[in-house]
C-alpha positions as YAML, in Angstrom:
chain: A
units: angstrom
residues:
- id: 1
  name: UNK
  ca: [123.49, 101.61, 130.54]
- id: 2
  name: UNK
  ca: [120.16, 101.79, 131.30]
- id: 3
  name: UNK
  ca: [118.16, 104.49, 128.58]
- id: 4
  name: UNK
  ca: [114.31, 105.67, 129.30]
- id: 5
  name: UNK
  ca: [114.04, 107.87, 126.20]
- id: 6
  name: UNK
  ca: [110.46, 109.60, 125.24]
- id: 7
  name: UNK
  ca: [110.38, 108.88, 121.50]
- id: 8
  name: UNK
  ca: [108.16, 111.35, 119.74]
- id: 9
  name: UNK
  ca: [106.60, 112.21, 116.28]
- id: 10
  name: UNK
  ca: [106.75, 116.03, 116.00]
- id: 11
  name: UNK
  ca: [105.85, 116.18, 112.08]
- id: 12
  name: UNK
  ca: [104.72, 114.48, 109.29]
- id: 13
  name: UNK
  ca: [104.83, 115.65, 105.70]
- id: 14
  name: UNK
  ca: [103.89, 113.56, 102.63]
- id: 15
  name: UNK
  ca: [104.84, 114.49, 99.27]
- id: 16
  name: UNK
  ca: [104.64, 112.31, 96.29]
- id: 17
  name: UNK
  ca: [105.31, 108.41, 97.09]
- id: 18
  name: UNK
  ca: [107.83, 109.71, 100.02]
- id: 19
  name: UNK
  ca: [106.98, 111.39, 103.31]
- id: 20
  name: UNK
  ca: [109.48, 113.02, 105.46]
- id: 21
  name: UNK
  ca: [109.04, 112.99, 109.64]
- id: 22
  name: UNK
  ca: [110.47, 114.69, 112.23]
- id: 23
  name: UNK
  ca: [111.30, 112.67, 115.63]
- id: 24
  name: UNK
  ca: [112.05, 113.87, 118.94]
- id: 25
  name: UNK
  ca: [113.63, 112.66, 122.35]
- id: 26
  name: UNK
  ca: [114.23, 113.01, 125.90]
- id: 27
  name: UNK
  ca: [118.06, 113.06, 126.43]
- id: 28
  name: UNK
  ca: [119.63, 110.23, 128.60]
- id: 29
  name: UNK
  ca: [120.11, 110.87, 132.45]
- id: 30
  name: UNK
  ca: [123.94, 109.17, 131.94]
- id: 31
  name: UNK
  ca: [125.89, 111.44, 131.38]
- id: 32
  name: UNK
  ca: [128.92, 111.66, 128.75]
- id: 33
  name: UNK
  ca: [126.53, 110.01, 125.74]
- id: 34
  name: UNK
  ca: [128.41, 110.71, 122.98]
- id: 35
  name: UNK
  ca: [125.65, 109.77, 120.00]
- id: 36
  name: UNK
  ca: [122.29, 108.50, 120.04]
- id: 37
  name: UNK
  ca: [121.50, 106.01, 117.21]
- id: 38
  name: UNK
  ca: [117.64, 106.04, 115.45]
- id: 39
  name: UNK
  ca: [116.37, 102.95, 113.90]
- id: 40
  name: UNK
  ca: [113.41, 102.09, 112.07]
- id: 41
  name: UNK
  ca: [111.70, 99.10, 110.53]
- id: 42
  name: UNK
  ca: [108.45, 98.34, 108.52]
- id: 43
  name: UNK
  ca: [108.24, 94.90, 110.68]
- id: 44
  name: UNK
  ca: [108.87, 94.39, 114.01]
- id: 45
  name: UNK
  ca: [111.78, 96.20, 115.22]
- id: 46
  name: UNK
  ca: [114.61, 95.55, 116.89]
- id: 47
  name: UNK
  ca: [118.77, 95.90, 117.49]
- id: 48
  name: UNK
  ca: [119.31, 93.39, 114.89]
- id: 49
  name: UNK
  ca: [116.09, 94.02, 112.73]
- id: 50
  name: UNK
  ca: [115.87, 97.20, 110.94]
- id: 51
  name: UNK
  ca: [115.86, 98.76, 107.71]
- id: 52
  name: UNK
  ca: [117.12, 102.73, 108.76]
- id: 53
  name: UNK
  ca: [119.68, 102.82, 111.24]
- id: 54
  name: UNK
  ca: [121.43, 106.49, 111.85]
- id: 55
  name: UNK
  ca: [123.75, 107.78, 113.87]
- id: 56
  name: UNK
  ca: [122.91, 111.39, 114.70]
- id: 57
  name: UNK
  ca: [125.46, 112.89, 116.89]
- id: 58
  name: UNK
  ca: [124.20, 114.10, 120.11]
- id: 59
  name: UNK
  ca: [120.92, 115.74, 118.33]
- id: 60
  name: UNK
  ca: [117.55, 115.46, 119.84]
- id: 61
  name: UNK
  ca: [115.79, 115.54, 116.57]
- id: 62
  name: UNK
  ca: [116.15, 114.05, 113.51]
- id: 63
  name: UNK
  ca: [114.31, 114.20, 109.95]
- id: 64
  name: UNK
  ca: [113.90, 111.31, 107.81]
- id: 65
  name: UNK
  ca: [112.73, 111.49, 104.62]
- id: 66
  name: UNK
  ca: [111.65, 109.39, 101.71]
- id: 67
  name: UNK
  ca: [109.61, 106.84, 103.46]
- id: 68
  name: UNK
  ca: [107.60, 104.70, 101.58]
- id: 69
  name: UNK
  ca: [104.20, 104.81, 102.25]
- id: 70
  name: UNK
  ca: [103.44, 102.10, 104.98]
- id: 71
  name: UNK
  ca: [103.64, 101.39, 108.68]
- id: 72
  name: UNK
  ca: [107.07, 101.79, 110.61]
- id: 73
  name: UNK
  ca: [108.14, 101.58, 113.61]
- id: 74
  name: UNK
  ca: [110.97, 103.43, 115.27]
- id: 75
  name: UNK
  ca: [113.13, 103.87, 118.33]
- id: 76
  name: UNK
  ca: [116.31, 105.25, 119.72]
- id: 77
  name: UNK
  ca: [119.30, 104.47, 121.85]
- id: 78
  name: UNK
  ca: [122.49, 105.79, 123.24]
- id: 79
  name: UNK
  ca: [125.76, 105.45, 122.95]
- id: 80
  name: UNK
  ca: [128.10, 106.09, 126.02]
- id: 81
  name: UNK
  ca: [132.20, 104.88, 124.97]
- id: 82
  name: UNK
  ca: [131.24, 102.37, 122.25]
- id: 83
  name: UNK
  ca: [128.39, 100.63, 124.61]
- id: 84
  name: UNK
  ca: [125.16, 100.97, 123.24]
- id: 85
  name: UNK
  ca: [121.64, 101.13, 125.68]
- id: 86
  name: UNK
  ca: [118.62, 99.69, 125.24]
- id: 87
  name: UNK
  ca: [116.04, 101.04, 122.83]
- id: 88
  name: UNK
  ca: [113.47, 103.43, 123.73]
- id: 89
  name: UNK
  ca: [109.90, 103.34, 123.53]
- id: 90
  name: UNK
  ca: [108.90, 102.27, 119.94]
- id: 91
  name: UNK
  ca: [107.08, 104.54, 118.31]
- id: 92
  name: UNK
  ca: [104.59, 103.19, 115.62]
- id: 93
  name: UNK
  ca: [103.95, 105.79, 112.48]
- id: 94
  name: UNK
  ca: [102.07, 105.31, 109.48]
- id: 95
  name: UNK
  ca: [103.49, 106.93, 106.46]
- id: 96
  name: UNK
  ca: [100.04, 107.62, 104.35]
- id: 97
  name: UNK
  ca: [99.33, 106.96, 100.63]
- id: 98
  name: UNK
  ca: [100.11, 110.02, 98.96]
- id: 99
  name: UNK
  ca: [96.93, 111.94, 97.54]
- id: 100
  name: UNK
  ca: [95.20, 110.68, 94.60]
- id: 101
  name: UNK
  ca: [95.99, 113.89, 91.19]
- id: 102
  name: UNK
  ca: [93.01, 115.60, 91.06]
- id: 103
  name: UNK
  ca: [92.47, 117.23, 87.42]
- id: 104
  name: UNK
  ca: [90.12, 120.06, 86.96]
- id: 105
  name: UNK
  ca: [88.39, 120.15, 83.60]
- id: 106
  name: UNK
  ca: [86.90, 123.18, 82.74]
- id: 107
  name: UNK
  ca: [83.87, 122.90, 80.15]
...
């Protein structure tokens, strides 16, 4: 099954040591997908290297939260009667340091 998915970041947010993102896709021209699978990896990713791998129904979007802080990469694929497609595009993301505290002493 042959997938051209549009992978997209449509949010960040970073709170604390965690960050929580918000990804987007293109649906697949085949019809009768039944689930799209995201994965995502802080090293070169691939079917069979990942650390987050979620199956997310038929939704377009998806939010994942508590990230660490660092680069990741992520794509998406689709699932059609237990057959799985290609990935998509991989979309690279870094995840930011949270903020330093600021303190404000008054005198």
């Amino acid at each position: 099954m042959k997938l051209v998915l549009s992978l997209a970041l449509i949010s960040l947010l970073s709170r604390g040591y965690s960050a929580e993102i918000k990804l987007a896709w293109n649906p697949s021209d085949t019809p009768g997908v039944t689930n799209y699978i995201l994965y995502g990896s802080t090293n070169t990713l691939t079917l069979s290297n990942f650390n987050v791998r979620t199956n997310v129904g038929t939704n377009l979007v998806v939010a994942i939260s508590t990230l660490t802080s660092r680069q990741w990469q992520f794509g998406v694929t689709a699932q059609k009667d237990l057959i799985e497609s290609d990935m998509s595009n991989i979309l690279p993301i870094e995840v930011p340091l949270p903020p330093k505290v600021l303190r404000i002493i008054i005198p």
